[in-house]
Each structure stands twice: as structure tokens, then as C-alpha cells.
N, C-alpha and C positions, 0 to 999 in steps of 0.2 A: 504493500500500500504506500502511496506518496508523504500519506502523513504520520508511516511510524517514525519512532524517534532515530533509529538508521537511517534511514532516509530524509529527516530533516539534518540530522548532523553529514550527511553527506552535504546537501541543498547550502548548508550554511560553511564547508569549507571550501565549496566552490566560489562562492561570494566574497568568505575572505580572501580569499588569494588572487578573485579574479581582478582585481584592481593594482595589484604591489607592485608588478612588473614597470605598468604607467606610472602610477605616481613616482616609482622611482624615476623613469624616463622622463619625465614631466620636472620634476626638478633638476637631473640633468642640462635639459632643454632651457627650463628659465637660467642657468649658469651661461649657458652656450650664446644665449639671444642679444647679450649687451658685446660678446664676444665678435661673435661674429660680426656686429653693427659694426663694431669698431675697427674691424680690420677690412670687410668691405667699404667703407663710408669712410673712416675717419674722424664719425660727428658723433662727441659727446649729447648732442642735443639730441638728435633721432634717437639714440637709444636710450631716451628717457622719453621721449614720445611715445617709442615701442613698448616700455613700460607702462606705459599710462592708457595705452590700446588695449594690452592686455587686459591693465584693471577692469578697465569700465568692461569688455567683453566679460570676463568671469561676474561680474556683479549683473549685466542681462541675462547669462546664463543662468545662474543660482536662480533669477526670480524666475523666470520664463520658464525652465526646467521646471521647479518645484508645482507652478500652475498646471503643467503636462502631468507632471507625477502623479495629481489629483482628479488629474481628466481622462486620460487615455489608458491605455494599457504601457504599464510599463516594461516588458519584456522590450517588444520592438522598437521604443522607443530608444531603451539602450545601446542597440545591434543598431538601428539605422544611424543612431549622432557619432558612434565609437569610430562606426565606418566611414563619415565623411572627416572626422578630428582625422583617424590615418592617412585618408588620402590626401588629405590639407596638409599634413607633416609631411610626406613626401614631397606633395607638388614645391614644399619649402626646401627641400634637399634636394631636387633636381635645380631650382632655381640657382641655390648657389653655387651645384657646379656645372650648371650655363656660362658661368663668367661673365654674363650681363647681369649686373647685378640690379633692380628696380627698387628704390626706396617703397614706393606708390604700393607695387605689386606683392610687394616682401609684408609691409604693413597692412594689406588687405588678407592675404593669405595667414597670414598671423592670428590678426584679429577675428576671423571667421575661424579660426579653427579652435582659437581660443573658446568663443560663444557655443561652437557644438559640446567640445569637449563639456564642458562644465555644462549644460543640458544635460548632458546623457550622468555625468554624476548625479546631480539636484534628482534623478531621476531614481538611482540606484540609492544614494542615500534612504531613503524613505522602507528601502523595500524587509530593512532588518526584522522586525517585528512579525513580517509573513515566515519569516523564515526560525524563528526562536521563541520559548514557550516564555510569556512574559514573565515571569519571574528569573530568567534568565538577562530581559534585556540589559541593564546596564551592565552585569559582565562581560559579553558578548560584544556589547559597544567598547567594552573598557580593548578589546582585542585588535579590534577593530582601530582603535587612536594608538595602537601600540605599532600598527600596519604602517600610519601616518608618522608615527616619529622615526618607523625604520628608515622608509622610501625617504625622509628628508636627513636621516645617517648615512645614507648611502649613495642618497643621489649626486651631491655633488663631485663625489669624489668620482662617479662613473661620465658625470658630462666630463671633467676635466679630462680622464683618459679617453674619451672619444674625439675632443677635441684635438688632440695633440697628436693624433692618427689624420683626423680629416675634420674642417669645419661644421662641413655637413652631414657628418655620421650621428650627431645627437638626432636628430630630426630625423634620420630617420629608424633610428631604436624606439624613438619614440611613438613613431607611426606604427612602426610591426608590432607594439605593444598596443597599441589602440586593437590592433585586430587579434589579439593574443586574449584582451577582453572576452571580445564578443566570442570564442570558443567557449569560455570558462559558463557564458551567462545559457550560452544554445544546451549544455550540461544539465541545467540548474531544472529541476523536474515541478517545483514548485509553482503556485500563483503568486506573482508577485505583488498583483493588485491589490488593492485596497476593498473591502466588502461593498463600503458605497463608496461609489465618486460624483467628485465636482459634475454635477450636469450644463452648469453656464457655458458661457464661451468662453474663450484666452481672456480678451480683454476684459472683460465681466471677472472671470474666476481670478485673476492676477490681483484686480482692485479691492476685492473682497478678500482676497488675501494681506493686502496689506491695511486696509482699514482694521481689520483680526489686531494685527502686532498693532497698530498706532491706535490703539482702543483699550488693549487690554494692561493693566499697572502689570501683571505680570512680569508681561513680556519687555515692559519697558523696563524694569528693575533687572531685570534678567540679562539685555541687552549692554547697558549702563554697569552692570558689574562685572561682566564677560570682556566689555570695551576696554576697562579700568589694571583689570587685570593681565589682558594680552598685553598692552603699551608696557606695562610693568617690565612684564617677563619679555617680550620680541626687544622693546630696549635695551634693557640691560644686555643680554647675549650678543646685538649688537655693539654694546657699545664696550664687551669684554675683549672683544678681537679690535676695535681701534685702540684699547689701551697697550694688549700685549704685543701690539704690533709697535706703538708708539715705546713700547721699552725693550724694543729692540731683541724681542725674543726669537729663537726661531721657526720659520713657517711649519716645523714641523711638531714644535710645542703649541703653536698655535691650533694646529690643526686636530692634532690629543686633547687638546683643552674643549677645544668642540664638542668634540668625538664622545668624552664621557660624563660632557651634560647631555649629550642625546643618547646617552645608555642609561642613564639617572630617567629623564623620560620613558625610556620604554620598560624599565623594569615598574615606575610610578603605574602604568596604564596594564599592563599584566597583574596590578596588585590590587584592577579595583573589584572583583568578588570579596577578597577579603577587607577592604578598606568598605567596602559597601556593610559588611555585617559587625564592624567593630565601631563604624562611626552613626550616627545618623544622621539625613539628610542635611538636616541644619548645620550642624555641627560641620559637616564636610565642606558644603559651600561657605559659609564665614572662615572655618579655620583654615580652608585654602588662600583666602586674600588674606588674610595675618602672615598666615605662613611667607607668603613671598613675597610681603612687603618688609615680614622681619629679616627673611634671607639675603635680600638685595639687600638693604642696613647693613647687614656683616659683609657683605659683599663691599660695599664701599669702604667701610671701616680698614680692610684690608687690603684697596687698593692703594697702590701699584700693582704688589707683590703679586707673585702666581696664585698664592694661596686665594685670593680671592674668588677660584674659580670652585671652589668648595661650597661654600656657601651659594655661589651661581646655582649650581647646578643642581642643588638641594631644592629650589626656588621654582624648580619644574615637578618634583615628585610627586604632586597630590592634586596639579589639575587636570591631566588627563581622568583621574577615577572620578572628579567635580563634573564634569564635562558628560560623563556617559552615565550618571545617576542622573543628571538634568536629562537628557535624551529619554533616558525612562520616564521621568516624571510627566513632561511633556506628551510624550507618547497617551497617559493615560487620562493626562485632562483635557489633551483639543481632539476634537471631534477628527473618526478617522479620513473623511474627505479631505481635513485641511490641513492635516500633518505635515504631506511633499510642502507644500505652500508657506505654512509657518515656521518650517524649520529651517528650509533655505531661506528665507527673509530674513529671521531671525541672526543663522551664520553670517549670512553675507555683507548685512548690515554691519556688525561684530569687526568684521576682516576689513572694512571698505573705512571706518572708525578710524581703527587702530591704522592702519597706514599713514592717517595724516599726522600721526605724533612722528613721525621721523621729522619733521621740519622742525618747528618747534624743538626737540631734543639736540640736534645738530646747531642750532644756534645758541642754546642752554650751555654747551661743549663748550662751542665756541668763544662763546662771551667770557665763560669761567674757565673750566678744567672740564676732564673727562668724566673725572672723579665725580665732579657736581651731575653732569648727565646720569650718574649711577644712583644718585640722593632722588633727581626727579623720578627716576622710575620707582623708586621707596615710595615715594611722597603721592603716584601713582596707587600702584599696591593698596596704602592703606586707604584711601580715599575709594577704594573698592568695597570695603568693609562695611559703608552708609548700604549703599546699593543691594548688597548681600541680605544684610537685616531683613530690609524692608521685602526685597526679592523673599525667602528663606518665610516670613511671617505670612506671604498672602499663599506663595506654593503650601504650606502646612496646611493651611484652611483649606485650602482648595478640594488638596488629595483627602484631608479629614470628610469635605464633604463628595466626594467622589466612594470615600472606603461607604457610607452611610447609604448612599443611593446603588451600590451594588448588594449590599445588604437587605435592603427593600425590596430590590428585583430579584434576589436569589428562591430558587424552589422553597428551602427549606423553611424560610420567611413567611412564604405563601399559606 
């Protein structure tokens, strides 16, 4: 039968795996993209154009995808966008060794394949829950963010060796991993839909999708401490490698010092079954922002010195398990139609945030020291801690009244 528990833990290793090969490639690729700009072109500015294509593409995609994920079937939805994200990556690896090199043509190509690519996620994200018995979800999610912290330990070190073979090798490992996907999902024996879906149209389902988040205190408290928190932690990491670089350490302690915050990560998100039954929910999301506004603290405290990277890297441990207990929660208070919808929103908002603190932080640097960049991202951190409360006080009610209204509809009640 499709729905024994073999058969759903098959459905669900397919799932996990079917994305790692890309995400790895995919961070590769963003390594390779300012690279290559700059050795075709020469212009620091396009490749912060190209940056900024990307953005805004993954931020149409997360919404746009997540409205499909709620409307349509998402099996095909998957296989059709993986396959044009691949052939968009090739047609970028044939372009560059065209030797006519096209700004125009390279930032269209780009930009479209960015927009599928991230549909066809927004699409598969949503789909965990058909495939896992809920009392499993936020473990299973915690496995899942452990996927994400690997493919971003390992990706860059594989663009760099692609690149140094051939420009255009990232782009297209990246592509045959698009389609290395869609094997994994044609596999998958499961429904991945949703019980009800979205009946409106795109732009009807999209709008009701974000009136959901910019309506509900939840989701805005949840937003507002997820934002607070990333700047924290994407800063600081950032701004540990312009310090050890500025003290002249070398690139290959630099590159160790990375290496074993993002293993500090992946062991945090492997740990959250057990952090899920030793904390509770509240308890996790607040003492996640304490935690790593008091880490980066020690973190500064210590800076220059190496040792600072101790405390960094502590500073990641406990929000991947924050992160995939919120995914659960989530899961069980918004209605199953609007899930794909709210949760991409939700992310993308989160990610699209947290990017505009690189400016700001860079002139913090700037003006003072590095050191003071590392206090901002503290001073971030705990300033997350408001948002968590509040966040933490309306999800308790929530799921309180969610445990009370399954209790009333169950048989035994009856």
C-alpha cells in the first residue's frame, strides 16, 4: 500500500535527497555568477545588478510558486519548472562558451531561471506534511534545514573547483542537477497535494495570500523575529571572515573557521527531535534569540583573536530546531489551502529583510571597526527577543485553541 509507513519513509527519502545535489549546485553557481561577470565584463556594477536580478526573481518565485502550490497539482508543477531552471542553466553554459559574451542575454537567462527554479521549490517546500505523520513534522523538517546547511558547507567549495576547471562548468552541474531532481520526485509514489486547494485564480489566490500574513499579528511577530534574528547570525558570519581576513590569517584558516560553524549548524538541525522534546515551544523560540544575541556578545568580546569563532559558531546551534518546530506549528494553525502560500510569503519576506542589513552593517564597519559590526549584530539578536515574546504568546493560544477544537471534533468527544 502507498500509505504504509515503508512506503512513506521511502516517499520521504526520496524528497530529502531529491533537492541536495541542486542546492549544493545552486550555491556553487551563486559563487561562480559575480565570477564569471567579472572576468567576462570586467564591471563590478553588473555583477551586483546580477545580484539584485536574482533577488527580486527568487522573491517572484517564493510568492508565485507558493500561490501554484495551493492551486494546482504539485507533482508536475515540480518536473515542468526543474526542467526549464536546467535548460536555463545550460542555455547559460553554452552562452559562455560562445565567447560572445551578452550582458542583456546572460541577465535574462539568469533571471528566468532564477524565477523557475524557486517556483518549483515554493512548490516542493509545502509538500513535507503529505509525506510525514504529523507528529513527526518538525523532526523531519529539522533534517531537512540540516540538507540546507550541508549544500551551503559544501557548495562553495564545489563552484570554486568547477570554476578553476572551466567558467562554465558551475552552470552546468547545476543544470544536470535540476534534472537529477525531477528523477528523484517521478520516484516519489505519494500525493503530494494538498486535501483542498486554492480554487481562485493566480492573481486572486497570490492576494489572499498575502492579505493572510499582513493581517495576521502572528505572522507578523513571527516575521519581525525570524528578520531580527537572521541579520544577527548572516552578519556576524559575515563579518567573521572580513575580520580574519583583515588579520591576516590564512585562507585556509579562514576557510576551517567557516567550515565548523556550518558543522555547528548541521549537527544544531539533526538535534531538533531531541531539542523539540527537552524544550518547549516557547522556551525554544525566545531562548534561540538570547542564545545568539548572547553568542555574538562573546563573539565580539573576543574579537580579533581566532577564538572568536567559538562562540560564532555556537550562535547557529539552536535555530535550525526554532525554525522547523515553527514549520510545525504553522502547518497546524493555517488552513491546508494556504500553507504553499503563507509559508513562502512568510520565508521570502524573512530572506528579502534580512538582505538589506548588509548596507547598513558595512557602513557600521566602516565608520567604527569590524568589531563594532559584530556588537550590531548582538544588539540585532537581542532586539529579536521583543518579537519572540509576543510571537511565542499568540502561537501558545493559538495551538491551545486548535488542541481544544480537535478535541471537540474527535469521535470519542462525540
Amino acid at each position: 500500500m502507498k500509505n504504509d509507513p515503508q512506503s512513506k519513509n521511502r516517499d520521504f527519502r526520496l524528497y530529502l535527497w531529491s533537492d541536495l545535489v541542486a542546492q549544493i549546485a545552486g550555491v556553487g553557481a551563486g559563487l561562480a555568477i559575480p565570477v564569471v561577470t567579472l572576468r567576462l565584463s570586467d564591471s563590478l556594477t553588473l555583477a551586483g545588478l546580477y545580484g539584485t536580478i536574482t533577488g527580486i526573481a527568487a522573491l517572484a518565485g517564493g510568492i508565485i510558486g507558493g500561490s501554484l502550490a495551493d492551486m494546482w497539482r504539485r507533482k508536475p508543477l515540480i518536473i515542468v519548472t526543474n526542467a526549464l531552471a536546467g535548460i536555463l542553466n545550460l542555455a547559460l553554459a553554452g552562452l559562455i562558451l560562445s565567447g560572445s559574451f551578452s550582458p542583456i542575454v546572460f541577465g535574462a537567462l539568469l533571471g528566468s531561471m532564477m524565477l523557475f527554479y524557486r517556483i518549483g521549490q515554493a512548490c516542493s517546500d509545502p509538500c513535507l506534511p503529505q509525506l510525514v505523520e504529523e507528529e513527526q513534522l518538525a523532526a523531519k523538517q529539522g533534517l531537512i534545514q540540516a540538507r540546507l546547511q550541508f549544500a551551503g558547507l559544501i557548495g562553495p567549495t564545489v563552484g570554486g573547483a568547477l570554476l578553476e576547471v572551466n567558467v562554465a562548468l558551475p552552470f552546468v552541474f547545476v543544470g544536470l542537477a535540476n534534472f537529477l531532481t525531477i528523477v528523484f520526485f517521478l520516484f516519489i509514489r505519494a500525493n503530494l497535494d494538498p486535501a483542498k486547494k486554492a480554487e481562485n485564480k493566480l492573481l486572486r489566490t497570490t492576494k489572499e495570500g498575502l492579505a493572510i500574513v499582513a493581517r495576521s499579528p502572528l505572522l507578523r511577530g513571527l516575521i519581525a523575529m525570524q528578520t531580527l534574528s537572521n541579520c544577527a547570525i548572516n552578519g556576524s558570519l559575515f563579518m567573521a571572515v572580513l575580520i580574519l581576513e583583515e588579520g591576516n590569517n590564512p585562507g585556509w584558516v579562514t576557510g576551517l573557521a567557516r567550515t565548523s560553524i556550518g558543522l555547528i549548524g548541521i549537527v544544531g538541525a539533526l538535534s531538533t527531535g531531541w531539542m523539540q522534546k527537552k524544550f518547549s515551544f516557547a522556551a525554544l523560540q525566545v531562548g534561540t534569540c538570547a542564545w545568539v544575541a548572547a553568542s555574538i556578545a562573546c563573539g565580539a568580546l573576543l574579537s580579533p583573536s581566532l577564538l572568536m569563532i567559538i562562540p560564532l559558531g555556537l550562535s547557529v546551534l539552536t535555530a535550525p530546531a526554532a525554525g522547523a518546530v515553527t514549520y510545525a506549528a504553522l502547518h497546524r494553525l493555517m488552513a491546508e489551502e494556504t500553507l504553499g502560500r503563507v509559508t513562502n510569503i512568510q520565508m521570502s519576506t524573512v530572506v528579502s529583510l534580512s538582505s538589506v542589513w548588509s548596507t547598513p552593517l558595512a557602513a557600521i564597519s566602516h565608520r567604527w571597526t569590524l568589531t563594532t559590526g559584530l556588537w550590531a549584530n548582538a544588539l540585532a539578536g537581542l532586539l529579536a527577543i521583543g518579537p519572540a515574546l509576543i510571537f511565542v504568546r499568540r502561537a501558545d493560544r493559538a495551538l491551545a485553541q486548535a488542541d481544544a477544537k480537535e478535541k471537540e471534533d474527535s469521535p470519542s468527544h462525540s
